[in-house]
C-alpha positions in Angstrom: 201.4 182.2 150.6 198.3 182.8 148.1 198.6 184.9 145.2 196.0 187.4 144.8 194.2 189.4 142.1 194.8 193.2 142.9 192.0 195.0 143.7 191.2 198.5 142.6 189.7 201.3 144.8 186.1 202.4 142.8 186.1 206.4 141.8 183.2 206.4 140.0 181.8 206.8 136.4 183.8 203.5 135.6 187.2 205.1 136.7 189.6 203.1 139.1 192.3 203.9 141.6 195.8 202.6 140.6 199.5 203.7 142.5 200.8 204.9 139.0 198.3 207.3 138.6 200.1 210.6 137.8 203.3 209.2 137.1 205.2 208.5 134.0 205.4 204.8 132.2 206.6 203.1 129.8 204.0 201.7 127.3 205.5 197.9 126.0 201.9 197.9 123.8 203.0 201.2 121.2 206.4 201.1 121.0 208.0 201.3 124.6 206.3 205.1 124.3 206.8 207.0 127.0 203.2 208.7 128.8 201.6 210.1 131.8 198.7 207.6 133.6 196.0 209.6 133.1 193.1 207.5 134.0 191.6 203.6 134.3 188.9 203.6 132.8 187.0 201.9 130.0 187.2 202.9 126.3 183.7 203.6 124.7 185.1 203.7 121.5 182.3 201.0 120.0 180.0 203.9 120.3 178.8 205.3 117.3 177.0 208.4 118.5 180.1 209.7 120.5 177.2 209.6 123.1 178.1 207.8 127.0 175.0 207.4 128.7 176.1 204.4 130.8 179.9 202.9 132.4 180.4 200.8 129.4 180.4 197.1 130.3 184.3 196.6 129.0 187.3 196.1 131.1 189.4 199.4 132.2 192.1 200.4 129.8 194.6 202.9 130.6 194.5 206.4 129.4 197.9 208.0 128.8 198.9 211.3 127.9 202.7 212.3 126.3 204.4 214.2 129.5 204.5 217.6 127.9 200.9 217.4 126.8 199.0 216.6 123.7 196.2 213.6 122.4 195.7 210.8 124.8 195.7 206.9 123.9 194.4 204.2 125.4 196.8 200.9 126.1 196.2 197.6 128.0 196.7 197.8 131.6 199.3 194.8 131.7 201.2 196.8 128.9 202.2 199.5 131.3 205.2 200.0 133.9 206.7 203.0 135.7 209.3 204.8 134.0 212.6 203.8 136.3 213.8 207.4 138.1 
């Protein structure tokens, strides 16, 4: 059996499909917080005009929200797992 890298399903604007969307995780990266996965996407924040004209070239981060609403953060992908039921 090979491994293989998983592949994500393209939504557009720089945006990618992942089964966690929607659902709560756990975020290892700030503290075990707990979050919504809002989005994959990547993080412009290098941008000093607060101006996206272009998918920047950086790998997809995820985009969490706190469940009951509020400021979103951004965390690494691998620092994310679904919140056990």
């Amino acid at each position: 059996m090979t491994a293989r890298t998983p592949t994500y399903r393209d939504l557009g604007l720089g945006h990618r499909d992942h089964p966690l969307l929607g659902r709560r995780v756990v975020d290892h990266g700030h503290g075990d917080r707990i979050g919504v996965l809002r989005a994959l996407a990547p993080d412009a924040k290098d941008n000093p005009f607060d101006l996206v004209v272009a998918v920047p070239d950086t790998p997809p981060v995820a985009w969490l929200a706190p469940p009951g609403g509020g400021r979103e953060w951004t965390t690494a992908l691998e620092a994310i797992e679904e919140v056990a039921p």
